[in-house]
C-alpha positions, -999 to 999 in steps of 0.1 A, spaced: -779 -792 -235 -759 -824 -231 -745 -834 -197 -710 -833 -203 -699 -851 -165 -720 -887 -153 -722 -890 -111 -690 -911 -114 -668 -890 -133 -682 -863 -110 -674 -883 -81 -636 -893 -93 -630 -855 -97 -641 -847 -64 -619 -877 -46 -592 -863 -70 -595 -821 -65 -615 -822 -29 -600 -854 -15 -605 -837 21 -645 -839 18 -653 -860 -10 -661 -885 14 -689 -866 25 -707 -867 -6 -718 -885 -32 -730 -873 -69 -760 -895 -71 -779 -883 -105 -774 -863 -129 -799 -846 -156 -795 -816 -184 -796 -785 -159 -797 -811 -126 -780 -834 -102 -786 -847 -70 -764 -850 -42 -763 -869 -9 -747 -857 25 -736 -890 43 -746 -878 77 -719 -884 106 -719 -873 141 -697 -844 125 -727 -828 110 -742 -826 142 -750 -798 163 -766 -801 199 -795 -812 197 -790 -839 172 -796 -824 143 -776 -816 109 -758 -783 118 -764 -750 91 -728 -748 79 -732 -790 68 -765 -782 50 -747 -750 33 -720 -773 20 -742 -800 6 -763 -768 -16 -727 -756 -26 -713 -787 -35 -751 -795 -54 -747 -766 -74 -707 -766 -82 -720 -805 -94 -749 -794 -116 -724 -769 -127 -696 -791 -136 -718 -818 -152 -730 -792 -178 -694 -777 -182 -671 -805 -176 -644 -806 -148 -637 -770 -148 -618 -767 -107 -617 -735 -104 -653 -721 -110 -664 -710 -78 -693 -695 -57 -702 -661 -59 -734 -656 -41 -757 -683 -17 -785 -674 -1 -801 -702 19 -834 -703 38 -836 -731 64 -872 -741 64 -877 -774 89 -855 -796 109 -838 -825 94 -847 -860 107 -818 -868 130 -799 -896 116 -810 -892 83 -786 -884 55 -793 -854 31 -801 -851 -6 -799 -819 -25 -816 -817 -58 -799 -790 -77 -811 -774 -110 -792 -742 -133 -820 -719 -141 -796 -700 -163 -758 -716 -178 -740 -688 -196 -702 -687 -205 -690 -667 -171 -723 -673 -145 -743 -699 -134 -775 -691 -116 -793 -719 -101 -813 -733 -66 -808 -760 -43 -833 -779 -23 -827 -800 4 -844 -832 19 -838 -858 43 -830 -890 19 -866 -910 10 -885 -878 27 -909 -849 6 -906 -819 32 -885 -794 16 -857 -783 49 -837 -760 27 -839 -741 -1 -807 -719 -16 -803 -700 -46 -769 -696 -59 -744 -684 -88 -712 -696 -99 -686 -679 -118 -673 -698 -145 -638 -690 -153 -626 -683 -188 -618 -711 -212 -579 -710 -227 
């Protein structure tokens, strides 16, 4: 399959249909059935404690896979999450930002069914791990 979205047209759709969190994010690679993405970490992300807060790391593995998604498809706005299951696994290095490598393990015409893992930035320990599918809407 051909990757039909680069990180900066990815990145110029987000600024242009997300404009309230694209600068949060950054598409940083993208592959045939991956992309990565980075969460720029700011004290918003934070919970007590110092650390990257569960509802921050569940938007960088939704916005991974609606990326991975999109780069196969093309800018498609309204496809949309249908299931996420996330398991958080370690603590994220405080003041670290966050890369999730996303891959589709399956791209049909209505569903995409893929998994996220997530890292602090230049580290190997795995801290997340999500499985989730999309629902592609119909083509007119």
């Amino acid at each position: 399959m051909t990757v039909q979205m680069d990180p900066a047209a990815l990145n110029a759709f987000m600024w242009e249909e997300f404009p309230q969190v694209a600068a949060q994010f950054e598409v940083e690679r993208t592959a045939p059935m991956e992309a990565d993405v980075r969460l720029k970490v700011t004290e918003q992300h934070l919970r007590p404690g110092g650390t990257v807060s569960g509802p921050s790391m569940f938007a960088l593995v939704d916005l991974a896979m609606y990326a991975v998604t999109l780069a196969m498809i093309g800018p498609v706005a309204l496809a949309v999450t249908t299931n996420c299951s996330i398991d958080f696994m370690r603590k994220p290095e405080a003041g670290r930002d966050l890369i999730g490598t996303a891959r589709l393990l399956k791209l049909g015409k209505t569903l995409a069914v893929g998994d996220v893992l997530v890292r602090n930035v230049g580290a190997d320990p795995v801290l997340a791990r999500a499985s989730l599918t999309y629902a592609i809407p119909p083509r007119r």
